[in-house]
ZADO-1210 file (C-alpha; in nm, 4 decimals, padded with zeros to 6 digits):
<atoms>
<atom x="06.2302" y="-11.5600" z="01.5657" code="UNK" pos="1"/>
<atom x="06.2159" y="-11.2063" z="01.6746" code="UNK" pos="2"/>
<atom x="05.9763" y="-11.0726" z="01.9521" code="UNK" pos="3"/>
<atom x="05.6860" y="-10.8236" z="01.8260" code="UNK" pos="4"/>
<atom x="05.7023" y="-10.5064" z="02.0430" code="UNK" pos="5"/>
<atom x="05.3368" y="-10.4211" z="02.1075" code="UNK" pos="6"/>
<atom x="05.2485" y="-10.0849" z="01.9264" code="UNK" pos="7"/>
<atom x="05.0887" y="-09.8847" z="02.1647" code="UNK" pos="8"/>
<atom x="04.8716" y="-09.5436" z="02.0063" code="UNK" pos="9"/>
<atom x="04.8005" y="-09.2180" z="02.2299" code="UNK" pos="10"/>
<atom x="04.4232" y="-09.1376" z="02.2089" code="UNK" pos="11"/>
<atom x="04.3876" y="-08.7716" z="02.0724" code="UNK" pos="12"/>
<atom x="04.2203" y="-08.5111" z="02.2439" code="UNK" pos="13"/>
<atom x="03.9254" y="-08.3607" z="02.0298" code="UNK" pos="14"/>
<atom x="03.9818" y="-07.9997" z="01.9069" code="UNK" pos="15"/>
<atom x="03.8045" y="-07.7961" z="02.1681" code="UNK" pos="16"/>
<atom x="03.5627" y="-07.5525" z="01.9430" code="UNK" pos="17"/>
<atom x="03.5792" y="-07.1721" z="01.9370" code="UNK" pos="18"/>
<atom x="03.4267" y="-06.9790" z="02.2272" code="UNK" pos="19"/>
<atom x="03.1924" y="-06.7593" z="02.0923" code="UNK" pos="20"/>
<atom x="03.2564" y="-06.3407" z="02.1511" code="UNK" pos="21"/>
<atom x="03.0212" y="-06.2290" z="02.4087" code="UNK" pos="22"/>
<atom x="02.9962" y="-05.8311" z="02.4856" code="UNK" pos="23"/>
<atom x="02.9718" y="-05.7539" z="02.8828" code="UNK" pos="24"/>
<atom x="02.6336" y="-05.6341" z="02.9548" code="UNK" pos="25"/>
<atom x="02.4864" y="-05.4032" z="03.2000" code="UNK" pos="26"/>
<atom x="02.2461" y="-05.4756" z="03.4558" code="UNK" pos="27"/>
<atom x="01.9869" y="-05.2323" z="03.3900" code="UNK" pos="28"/>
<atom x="02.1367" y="-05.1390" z="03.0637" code="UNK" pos="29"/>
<atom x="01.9346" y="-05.0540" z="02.7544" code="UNK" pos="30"/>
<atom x="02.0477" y="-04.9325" z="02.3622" code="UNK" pos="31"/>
<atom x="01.9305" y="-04.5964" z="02.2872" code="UNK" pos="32"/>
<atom x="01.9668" y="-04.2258" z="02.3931" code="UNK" pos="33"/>
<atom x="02.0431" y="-04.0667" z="02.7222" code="UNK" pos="34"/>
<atom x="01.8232" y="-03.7589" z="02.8258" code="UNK" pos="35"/>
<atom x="02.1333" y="-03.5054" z="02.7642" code="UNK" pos="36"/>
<atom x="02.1690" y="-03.6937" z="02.4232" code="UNK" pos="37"/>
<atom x="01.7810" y="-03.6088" z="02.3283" code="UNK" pos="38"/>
<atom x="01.8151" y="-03.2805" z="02.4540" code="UNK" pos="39"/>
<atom x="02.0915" y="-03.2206" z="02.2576" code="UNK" pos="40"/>
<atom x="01.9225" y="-03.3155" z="01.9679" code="UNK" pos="41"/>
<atom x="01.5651" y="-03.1538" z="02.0232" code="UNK" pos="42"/>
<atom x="01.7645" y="-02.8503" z="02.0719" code="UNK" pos="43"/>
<atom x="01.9381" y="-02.8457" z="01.7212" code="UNK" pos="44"/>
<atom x="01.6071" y="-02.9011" z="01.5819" code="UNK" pos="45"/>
<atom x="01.4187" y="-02.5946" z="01.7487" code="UNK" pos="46"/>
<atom x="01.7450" y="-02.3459" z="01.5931" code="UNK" pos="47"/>
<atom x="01.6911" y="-02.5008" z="01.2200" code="UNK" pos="48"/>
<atom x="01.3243" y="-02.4253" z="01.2493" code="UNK" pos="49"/>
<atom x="01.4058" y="-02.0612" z="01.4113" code="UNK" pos="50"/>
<atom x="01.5932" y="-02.0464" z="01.1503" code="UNK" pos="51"/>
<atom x="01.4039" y="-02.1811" z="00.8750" code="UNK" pos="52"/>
<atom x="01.0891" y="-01.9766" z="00.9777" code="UNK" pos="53"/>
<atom x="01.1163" y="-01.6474" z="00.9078" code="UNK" pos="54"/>
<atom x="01.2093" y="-01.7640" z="00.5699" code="UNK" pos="55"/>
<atom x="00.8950" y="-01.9470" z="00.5534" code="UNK" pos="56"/>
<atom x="00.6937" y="-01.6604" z="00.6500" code="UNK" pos="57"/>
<atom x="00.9032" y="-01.4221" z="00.4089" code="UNK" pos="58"/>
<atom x="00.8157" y="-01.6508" z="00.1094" code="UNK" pos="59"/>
<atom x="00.4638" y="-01.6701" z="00.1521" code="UNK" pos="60"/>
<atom x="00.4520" y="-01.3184" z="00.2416" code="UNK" pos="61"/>
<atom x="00.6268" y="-01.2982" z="-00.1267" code="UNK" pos="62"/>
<atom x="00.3524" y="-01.5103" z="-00.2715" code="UNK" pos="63"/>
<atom x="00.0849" y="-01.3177" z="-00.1195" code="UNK" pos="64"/>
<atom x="00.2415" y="-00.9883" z="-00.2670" code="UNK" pos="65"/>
<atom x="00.2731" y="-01.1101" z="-00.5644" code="UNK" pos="66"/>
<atom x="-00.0932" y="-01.1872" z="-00.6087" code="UNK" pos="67"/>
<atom x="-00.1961" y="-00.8591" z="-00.4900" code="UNK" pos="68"/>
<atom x="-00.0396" y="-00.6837" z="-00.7695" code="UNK" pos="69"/>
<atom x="-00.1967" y="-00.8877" z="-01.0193" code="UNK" pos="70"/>
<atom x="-00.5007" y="-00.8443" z="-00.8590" code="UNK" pos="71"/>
<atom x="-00.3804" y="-00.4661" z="-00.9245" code="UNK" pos="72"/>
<atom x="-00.3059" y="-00.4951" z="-01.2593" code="UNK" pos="73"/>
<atom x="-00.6612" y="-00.7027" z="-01.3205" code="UNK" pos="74"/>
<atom x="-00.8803" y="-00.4050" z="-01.1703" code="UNK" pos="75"/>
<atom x="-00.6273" y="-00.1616" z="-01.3660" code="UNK" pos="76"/>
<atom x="-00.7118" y="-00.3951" z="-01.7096" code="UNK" pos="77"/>
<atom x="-01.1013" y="-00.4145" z="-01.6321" code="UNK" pos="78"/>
<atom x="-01.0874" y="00.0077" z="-01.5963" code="UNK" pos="79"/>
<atom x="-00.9102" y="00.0046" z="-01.9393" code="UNK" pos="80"/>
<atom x="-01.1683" y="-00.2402" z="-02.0852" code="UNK" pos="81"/>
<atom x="-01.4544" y="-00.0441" z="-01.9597" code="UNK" pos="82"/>
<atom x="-01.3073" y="00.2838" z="-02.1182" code="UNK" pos="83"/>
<atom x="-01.2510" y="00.0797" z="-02.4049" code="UNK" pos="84"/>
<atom x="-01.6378" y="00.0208" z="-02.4856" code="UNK" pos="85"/>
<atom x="-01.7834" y="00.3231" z="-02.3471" code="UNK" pos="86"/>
<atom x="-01.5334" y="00.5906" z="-02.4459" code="UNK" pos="87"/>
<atom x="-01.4099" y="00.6874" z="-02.0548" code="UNK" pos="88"/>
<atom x="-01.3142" y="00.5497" z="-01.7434" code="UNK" pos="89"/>
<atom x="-01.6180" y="00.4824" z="-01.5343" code="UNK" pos="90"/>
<atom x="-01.7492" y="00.7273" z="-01.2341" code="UNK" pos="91"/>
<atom x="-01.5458" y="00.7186" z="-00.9094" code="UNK" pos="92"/>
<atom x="-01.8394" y="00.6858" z="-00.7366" code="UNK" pos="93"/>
<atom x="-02.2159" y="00.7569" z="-00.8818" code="UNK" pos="94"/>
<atom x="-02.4001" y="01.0315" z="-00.6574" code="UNK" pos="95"/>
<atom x="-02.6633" y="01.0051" z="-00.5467" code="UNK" pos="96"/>
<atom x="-02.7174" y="00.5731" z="-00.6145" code="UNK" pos="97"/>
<atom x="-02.3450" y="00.5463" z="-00.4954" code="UNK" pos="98"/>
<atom x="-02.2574" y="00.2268" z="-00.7153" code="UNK" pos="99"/>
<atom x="-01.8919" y="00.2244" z="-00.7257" code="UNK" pos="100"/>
<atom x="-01.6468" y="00.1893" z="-01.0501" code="UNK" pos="101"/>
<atom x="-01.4942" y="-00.1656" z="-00.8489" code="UNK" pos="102"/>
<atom x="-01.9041" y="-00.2512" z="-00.9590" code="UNK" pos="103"/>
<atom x="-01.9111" y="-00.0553" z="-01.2835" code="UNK" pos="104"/>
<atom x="-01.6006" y="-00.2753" z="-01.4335" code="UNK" pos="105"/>
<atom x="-01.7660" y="-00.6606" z="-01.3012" code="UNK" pos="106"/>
<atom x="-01.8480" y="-00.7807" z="-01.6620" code="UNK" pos="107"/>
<atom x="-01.4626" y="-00.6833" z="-01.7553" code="UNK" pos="108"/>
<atom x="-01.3760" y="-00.8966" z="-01.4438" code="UNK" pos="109"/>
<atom x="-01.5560" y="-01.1812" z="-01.5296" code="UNK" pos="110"/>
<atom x="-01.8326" y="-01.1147" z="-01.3236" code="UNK" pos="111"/>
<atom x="-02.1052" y="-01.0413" z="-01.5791" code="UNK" pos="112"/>
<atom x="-02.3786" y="-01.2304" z="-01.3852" code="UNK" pos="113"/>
<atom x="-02.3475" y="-01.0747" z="-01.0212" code="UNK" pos="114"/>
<atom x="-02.3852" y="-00.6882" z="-01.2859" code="UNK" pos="115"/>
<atom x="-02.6739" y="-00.8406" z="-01.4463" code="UNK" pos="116"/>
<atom x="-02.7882" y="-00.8558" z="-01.0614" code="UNK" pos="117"/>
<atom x="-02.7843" y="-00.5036" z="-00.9964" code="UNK" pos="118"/>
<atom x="-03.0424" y="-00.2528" z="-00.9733" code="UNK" pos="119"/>
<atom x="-02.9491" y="00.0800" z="-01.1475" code="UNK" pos="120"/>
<atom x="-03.3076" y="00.1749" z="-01.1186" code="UNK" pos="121"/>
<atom x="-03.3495" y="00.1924" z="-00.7426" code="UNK" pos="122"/>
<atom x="-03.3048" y="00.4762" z="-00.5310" code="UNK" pos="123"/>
<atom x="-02.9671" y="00.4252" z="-00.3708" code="UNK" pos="124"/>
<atom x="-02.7863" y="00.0974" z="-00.3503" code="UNK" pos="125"/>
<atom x="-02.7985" y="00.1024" z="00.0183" code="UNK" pos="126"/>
<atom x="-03.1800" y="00.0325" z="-00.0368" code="UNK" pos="127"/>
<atom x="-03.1301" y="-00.2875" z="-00.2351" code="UNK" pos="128"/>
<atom x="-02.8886" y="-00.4298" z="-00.0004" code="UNK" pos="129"/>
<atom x="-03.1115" y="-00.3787" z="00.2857" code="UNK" pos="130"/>
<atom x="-03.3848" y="-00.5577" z="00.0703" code="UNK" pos="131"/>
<atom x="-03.1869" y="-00.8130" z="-00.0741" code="UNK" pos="132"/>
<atom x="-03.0124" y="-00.9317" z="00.2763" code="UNK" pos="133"/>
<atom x="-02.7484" y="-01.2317" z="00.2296" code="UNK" pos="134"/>
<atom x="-02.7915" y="-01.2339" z="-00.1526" code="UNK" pos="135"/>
<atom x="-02.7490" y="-00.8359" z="-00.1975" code="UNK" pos="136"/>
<atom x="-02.4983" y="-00.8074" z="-00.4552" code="UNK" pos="137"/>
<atom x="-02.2748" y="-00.5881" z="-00.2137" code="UNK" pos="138"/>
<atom x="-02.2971" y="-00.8426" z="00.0593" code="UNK" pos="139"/>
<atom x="-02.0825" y="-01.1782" z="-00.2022" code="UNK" pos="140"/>
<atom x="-01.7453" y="-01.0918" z="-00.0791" code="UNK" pos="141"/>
<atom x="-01.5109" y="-01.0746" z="-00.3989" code="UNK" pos="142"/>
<atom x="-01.0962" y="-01.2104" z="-00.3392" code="UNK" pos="143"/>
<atom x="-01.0200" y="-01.0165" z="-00.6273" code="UNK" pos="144"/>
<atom x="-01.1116" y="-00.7054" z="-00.4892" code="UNK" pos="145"/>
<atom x="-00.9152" y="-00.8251" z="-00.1210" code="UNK" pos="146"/>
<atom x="-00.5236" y="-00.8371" z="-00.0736" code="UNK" pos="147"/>
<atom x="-00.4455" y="-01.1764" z="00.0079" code="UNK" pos="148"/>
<atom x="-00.2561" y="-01.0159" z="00.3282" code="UNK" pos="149"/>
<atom x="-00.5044" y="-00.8644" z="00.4361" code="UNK" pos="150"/>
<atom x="-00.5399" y="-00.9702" z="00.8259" code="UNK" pos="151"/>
<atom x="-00.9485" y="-00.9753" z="00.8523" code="UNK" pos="152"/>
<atom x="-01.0479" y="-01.1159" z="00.5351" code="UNK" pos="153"/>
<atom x="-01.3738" y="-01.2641" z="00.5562" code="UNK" pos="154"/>
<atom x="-01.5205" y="-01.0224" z="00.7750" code="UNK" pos="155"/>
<atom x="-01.8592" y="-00.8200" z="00.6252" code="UNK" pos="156"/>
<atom x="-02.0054" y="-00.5437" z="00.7698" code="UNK" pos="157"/>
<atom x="-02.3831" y="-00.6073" z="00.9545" code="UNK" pos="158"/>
<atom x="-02.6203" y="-00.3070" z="00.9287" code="UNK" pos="159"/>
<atom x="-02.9141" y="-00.3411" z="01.1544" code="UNK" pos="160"/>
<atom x="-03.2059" y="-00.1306" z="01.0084" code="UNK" pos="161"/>
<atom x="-03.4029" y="00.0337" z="01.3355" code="UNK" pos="162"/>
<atom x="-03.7157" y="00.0472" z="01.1247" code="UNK" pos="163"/>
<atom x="-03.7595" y="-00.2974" z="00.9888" code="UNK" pos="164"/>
<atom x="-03.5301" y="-00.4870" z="01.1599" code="UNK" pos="165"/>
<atom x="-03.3373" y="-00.6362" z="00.8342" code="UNK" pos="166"/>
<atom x="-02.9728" y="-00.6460" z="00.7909" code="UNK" pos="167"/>
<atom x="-02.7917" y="-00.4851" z="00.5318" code="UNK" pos="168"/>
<atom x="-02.4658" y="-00.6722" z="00.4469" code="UNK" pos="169"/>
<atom x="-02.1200" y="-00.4859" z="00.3033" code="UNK" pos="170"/>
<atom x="-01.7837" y="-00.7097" z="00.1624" code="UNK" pos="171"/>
<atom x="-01.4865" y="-00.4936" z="00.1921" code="UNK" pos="172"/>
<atom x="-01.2410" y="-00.4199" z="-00.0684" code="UNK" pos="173"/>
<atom x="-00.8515" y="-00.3668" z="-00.0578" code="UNK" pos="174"/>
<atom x="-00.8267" y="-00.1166" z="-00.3688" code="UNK" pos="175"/>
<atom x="-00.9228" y="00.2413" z="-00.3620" code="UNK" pos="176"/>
<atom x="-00.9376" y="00.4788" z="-00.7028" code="UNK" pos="177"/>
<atom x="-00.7339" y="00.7738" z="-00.6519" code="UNK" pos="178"/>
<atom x="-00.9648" y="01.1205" z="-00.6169" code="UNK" pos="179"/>
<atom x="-00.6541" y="01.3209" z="-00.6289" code="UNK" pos="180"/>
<atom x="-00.4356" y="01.5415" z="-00.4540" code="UNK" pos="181"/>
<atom x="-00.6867" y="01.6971" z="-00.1970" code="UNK" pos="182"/>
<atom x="-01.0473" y="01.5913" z="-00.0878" code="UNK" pos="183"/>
<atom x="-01.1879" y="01.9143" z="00.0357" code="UNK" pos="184"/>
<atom x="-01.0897" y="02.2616" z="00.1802" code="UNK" pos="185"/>
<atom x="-01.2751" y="02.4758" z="00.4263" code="UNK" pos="186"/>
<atom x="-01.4004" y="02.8080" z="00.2468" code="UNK" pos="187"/>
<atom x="-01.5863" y="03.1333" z="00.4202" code="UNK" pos="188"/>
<atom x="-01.5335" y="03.3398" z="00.7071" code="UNK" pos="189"/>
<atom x="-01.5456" y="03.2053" z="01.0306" code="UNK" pos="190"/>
<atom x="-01.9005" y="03.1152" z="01.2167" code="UNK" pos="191"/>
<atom x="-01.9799" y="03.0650" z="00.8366" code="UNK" pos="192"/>
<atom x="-01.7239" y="02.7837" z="00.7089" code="UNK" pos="193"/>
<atom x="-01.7799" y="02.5353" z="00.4645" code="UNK" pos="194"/>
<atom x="-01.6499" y="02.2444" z="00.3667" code="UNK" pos="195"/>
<atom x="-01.5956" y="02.2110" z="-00.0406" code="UNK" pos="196"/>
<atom x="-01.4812" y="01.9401" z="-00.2370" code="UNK" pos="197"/>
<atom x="-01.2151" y="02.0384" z="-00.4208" code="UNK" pos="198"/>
<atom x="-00.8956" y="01.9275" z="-00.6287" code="UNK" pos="199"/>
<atom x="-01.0778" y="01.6570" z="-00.7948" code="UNK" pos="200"/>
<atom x="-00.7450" y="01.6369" z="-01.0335" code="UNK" pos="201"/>
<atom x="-00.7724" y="01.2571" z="-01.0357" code="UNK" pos="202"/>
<atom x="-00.9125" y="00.9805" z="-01.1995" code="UNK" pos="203"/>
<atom x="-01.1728" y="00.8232" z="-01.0429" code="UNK" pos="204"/>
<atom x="-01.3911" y="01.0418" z="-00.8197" code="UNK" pos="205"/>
<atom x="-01.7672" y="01.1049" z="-00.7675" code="UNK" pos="206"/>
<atom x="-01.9301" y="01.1410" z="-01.1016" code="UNK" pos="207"/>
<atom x="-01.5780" y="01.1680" z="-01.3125" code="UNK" pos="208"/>
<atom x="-01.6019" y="01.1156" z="-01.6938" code="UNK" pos="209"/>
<atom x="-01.2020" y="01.0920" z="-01.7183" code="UNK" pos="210"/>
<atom x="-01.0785" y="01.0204" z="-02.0481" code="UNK" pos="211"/>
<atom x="-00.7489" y="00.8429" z="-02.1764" code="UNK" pos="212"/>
<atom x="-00.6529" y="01.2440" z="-02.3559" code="UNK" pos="213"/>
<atom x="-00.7085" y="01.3895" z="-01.9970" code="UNK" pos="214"/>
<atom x="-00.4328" y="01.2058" z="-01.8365" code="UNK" pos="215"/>
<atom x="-00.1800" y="01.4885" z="-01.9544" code="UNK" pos="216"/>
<atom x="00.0935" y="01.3653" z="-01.7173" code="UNK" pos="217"/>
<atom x="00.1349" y="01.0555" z="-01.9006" code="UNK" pos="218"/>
<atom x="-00.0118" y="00.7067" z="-01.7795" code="UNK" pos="219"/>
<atom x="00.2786" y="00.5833" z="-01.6614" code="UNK" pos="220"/>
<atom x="00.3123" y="00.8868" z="-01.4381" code="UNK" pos="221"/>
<atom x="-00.0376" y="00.8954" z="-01.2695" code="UNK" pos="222"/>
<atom x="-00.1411" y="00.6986" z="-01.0157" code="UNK" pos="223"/>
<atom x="-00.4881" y="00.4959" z="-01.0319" code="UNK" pos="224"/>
<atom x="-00.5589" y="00.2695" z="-00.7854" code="UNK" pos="225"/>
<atom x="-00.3673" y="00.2347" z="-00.4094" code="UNK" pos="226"/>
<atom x="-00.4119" y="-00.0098" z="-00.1396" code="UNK" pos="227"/>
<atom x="-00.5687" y="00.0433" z="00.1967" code="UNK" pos="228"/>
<atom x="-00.6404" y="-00.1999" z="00.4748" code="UNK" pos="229"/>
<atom x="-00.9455" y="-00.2978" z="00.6253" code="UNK" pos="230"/>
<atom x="-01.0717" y="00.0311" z="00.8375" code="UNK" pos="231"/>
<atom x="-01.1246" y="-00.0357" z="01.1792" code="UNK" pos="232"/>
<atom x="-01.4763" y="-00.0882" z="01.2170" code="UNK" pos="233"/>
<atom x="-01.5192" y="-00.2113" z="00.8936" code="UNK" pos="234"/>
<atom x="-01.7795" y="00.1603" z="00.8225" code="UNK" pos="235"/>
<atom x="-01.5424" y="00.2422" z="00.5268" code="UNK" pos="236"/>
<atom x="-01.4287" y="00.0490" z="00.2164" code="UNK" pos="237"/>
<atom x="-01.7010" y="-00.1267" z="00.0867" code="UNK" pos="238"/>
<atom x="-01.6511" y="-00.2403" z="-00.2580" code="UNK" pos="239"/>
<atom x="-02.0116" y="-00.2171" z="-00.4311" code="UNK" pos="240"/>
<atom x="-02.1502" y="00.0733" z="-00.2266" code="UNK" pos="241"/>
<atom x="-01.9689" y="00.3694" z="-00.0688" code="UNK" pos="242"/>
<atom x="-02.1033" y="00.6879" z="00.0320" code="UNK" pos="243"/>
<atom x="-01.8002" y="00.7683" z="00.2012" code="UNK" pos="244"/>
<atom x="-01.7536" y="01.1246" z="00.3507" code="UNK" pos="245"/>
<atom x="-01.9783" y="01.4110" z="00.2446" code="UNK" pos="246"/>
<atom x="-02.1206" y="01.1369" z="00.0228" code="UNK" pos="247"/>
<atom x="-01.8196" y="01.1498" z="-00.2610" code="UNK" pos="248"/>
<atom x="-01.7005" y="00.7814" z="-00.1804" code="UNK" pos="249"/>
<atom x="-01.3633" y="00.9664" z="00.0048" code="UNK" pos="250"/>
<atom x="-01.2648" y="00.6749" z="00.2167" code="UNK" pos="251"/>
<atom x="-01.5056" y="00.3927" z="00.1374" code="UNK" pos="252"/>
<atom x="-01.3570" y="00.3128" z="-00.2063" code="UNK" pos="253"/>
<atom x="-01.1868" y="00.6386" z="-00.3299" code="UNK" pos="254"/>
<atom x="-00.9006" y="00.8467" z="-00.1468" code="UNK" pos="255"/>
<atom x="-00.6981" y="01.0914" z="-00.2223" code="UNK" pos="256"/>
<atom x="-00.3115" y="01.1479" z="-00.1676" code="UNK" pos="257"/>
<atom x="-00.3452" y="01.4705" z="00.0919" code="UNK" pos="258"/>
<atom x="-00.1963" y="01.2357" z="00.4005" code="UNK" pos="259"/>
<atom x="00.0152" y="01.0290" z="00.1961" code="UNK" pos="260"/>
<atom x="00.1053" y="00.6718" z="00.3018" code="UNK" pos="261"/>
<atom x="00.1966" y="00.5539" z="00.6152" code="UNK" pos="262"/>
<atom x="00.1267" y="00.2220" z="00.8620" code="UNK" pos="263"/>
<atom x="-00.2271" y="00.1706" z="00.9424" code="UNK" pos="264"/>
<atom x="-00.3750" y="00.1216" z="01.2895" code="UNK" pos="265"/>
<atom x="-00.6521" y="00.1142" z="01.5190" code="UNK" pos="266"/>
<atom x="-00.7495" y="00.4857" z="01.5232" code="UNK" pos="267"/>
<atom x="-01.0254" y="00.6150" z="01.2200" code="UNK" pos="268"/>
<atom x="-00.8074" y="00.8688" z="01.0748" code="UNK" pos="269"/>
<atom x="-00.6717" y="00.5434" z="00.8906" code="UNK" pos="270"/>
<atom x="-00.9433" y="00.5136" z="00.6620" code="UNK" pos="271"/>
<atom x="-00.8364" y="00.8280" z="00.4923" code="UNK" pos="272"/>
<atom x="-00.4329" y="00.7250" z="00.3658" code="UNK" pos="273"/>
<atom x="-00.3140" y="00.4420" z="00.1914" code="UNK" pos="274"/>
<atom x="-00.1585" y="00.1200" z="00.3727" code="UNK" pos="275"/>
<atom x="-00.1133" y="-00.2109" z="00.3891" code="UNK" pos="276"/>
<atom x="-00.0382" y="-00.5064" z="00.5678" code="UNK" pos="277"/>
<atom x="00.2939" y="-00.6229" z="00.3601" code="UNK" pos="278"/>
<atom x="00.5797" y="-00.5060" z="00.5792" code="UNK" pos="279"/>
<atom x="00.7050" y="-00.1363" z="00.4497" code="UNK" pos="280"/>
<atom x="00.4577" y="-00.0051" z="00.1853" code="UNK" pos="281"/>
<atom x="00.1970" y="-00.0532" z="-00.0149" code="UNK" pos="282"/>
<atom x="00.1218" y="-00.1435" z="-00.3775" code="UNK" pos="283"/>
<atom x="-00.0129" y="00.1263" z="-00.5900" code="UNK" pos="284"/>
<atom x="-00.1405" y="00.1199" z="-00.9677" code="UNK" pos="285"/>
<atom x="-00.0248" y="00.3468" z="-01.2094" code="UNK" pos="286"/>
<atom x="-00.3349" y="00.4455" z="-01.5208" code="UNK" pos="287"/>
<atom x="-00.1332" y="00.1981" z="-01.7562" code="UNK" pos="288"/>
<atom x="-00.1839" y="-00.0770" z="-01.5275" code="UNK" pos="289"/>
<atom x="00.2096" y="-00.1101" z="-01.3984" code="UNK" pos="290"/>
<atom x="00.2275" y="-00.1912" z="-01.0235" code="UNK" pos="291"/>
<atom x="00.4625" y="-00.0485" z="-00.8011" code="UNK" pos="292"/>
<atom x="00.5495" y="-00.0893" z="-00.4171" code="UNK" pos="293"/>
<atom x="00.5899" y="00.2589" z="-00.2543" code="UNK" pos="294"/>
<atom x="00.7305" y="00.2693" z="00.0995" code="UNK" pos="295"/>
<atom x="00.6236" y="00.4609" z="00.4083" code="UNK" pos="296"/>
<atom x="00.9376" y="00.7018" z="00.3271" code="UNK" pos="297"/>
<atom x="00.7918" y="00.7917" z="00.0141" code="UNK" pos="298"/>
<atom x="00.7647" y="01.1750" z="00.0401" code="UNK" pos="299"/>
<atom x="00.4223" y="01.3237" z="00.0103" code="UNK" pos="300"/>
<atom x="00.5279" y="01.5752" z="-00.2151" code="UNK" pos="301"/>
<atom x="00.5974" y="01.3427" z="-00.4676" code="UNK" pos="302"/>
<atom x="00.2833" y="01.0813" z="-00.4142" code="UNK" pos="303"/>
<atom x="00.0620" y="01.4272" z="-00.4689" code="UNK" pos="304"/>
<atom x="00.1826" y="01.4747" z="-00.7597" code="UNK" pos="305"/>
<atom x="00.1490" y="01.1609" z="-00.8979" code="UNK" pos="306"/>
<atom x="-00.2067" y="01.1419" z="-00.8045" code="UNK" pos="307"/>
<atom x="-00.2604" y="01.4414" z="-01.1166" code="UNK" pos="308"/>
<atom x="-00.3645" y="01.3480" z="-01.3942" code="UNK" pos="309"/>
<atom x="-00.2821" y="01.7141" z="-01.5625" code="UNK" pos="310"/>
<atom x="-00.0471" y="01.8672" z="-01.3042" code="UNK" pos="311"/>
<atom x="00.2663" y="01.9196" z="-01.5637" code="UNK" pos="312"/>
<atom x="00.5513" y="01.7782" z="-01.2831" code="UNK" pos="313"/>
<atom x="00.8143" y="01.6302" z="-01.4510" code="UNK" pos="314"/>
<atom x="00.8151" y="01.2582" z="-01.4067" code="UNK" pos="315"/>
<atom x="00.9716" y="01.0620" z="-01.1112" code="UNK" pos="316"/>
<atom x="01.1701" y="00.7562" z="-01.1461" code="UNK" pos="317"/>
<atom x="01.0675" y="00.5002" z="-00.9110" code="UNK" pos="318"/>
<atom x="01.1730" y="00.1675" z="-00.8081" code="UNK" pos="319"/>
<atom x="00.9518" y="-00.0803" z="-00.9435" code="UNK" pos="320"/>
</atoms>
């Protein structure tokens, strides 16, 4: 019988598990950005928006532009429609009420209820704004008749009567009707010198009666309307009333082209030239209603004669 050899079995180890992966951290250690990392970055951003910026501005300034000459063009329209149902364009400027053609042409510029509100009967229109106060028709501010660029928009002038003690209230306006070439000359010997309105070769000046026949030069040669900033002391360039100098509106809502166009400032002799507040120029309206930007370089001789209406120059090409 043979002897059974005990079977003896090795115990097996269990399968140690997998260690998990553990990152070494930092004492004092946290995820995120280091000062030079978030100046880096706050740095990039300040060049895209100095870069970005004057884009910004240049677009708007674009926009803004753009709704000044249709503003243009509207006033240009309204002076067509007027001449369309009473046979002319309307007076520059009425002596001695001093009404203004920017009020003449309100029903053609949808404004038919503040012209039902004025009073061609009374003396001057100075005296009904000084009656009327706030809700004087020359004290409601109109955007139409204000470039969008303009810096002071808003701002009225406040005219304290010494006698009463009301206020009489003027909006401004942006657009001026061209007189012509020159406003006035001095005439006589000396001791004895006058001043006498003259060249009134225009379209729009004090009592005018221009017709569409008298624009000899062609409409799309004559200028109509130009742009002028805000004057400095907001006296001039009110758009319902203007007296202007020696009382013929020069300056408050007419002008002529005798100093051209050049970059307005502080100092008065800037009521008295066109300008604006767009960078270079100003817009100006030609009698059929195109819109053009002239430049500061534009050269005088040529803006005079474009401000005839019968002076026989040949026509100048200019850049629209």
């Amino acid at each position: 019988m043979s002897e059974t050899k005990p079977v003896t079995t090795r115990a097996t180890r269990p399968q140690a598990r997998p260690r998990a992966c553990r990152l070494p951290v930092r004492a004092g250690r946290f995820a995120g950005f280091t000062i030079i990392e978030l100046l880096v970055v706050i740095a990039i951003i300040g060049i895209l928006v100095a870069l970005l910026l004057p884009a910004v501005q240049s677009a708007r300034e674009s926009a803004r532009r753009g709704q000044c000459v249709s503003q243009m063009k509207q006033m240009a329209l309204g002076l067509h429609l007027y001449h369309d149902a009473h046979g002319m364009f309307p007076r520059g400027n009425s002596v001695p009420k001093h009404w203004t053609f920017q009020a003449a042409i309100l029903p053609f510029m949808e404004q038919g209820a503040l012209f039902e509100m004025i009073d061609y009967n009374a003396w001057q229109c100075f005296d009904v704004t000084l009656a009327d106060g706030p809700d004087a028709v020359a004290a409601q501010e109109l955007p139409m008749y204000v470039c969008p660029s303009e810096a002071r928009i808003g701002e009225k002038y406040l005219l304290v009567d010494e006698h009463s003690g009301r206020t009489a209230i003027y909006a401004m306006t942006s657009y001026f009707g061209l007189i012509g070439t020159v406003h006035y000359e001095i005439v006589g010997p000396i001791f004895q010198q006058q001043l006498k309105t003259t060249n009134r070769d225009g379209v729009l000046f004090n009592n005018s009666s221009i017709q569409m026949r008298d624009v000899r030069d062609g409409a799309s040669n004559t200028l109509l309307l130009g742009e002028r900033g805000f004057a400095s002391d907001l006296r001039y360039g009110w758009w319902a009333c203007g007296a202007g100098q020696m009382s013929t509106g020069y300056g408050d809502n007419l002008l002529t082209a005798e100093l051209g166009i050049s970059p307005g400032g502080e100092s008065d002799l800037h009521r008295f030239h066109f300008w604006s507040h767009h960078p270079g120029g100003a817009d100006m309206t030609m009698v059929d209603t195109s819109t053009r930007f002239f430049s500061y370089d534009t050269d005088l001789q040529v803006l005079r004669e474009m401000a005839t209406r019968e002076g026989g120059e040949p026509p100048r090409p200019m850049t629209p």
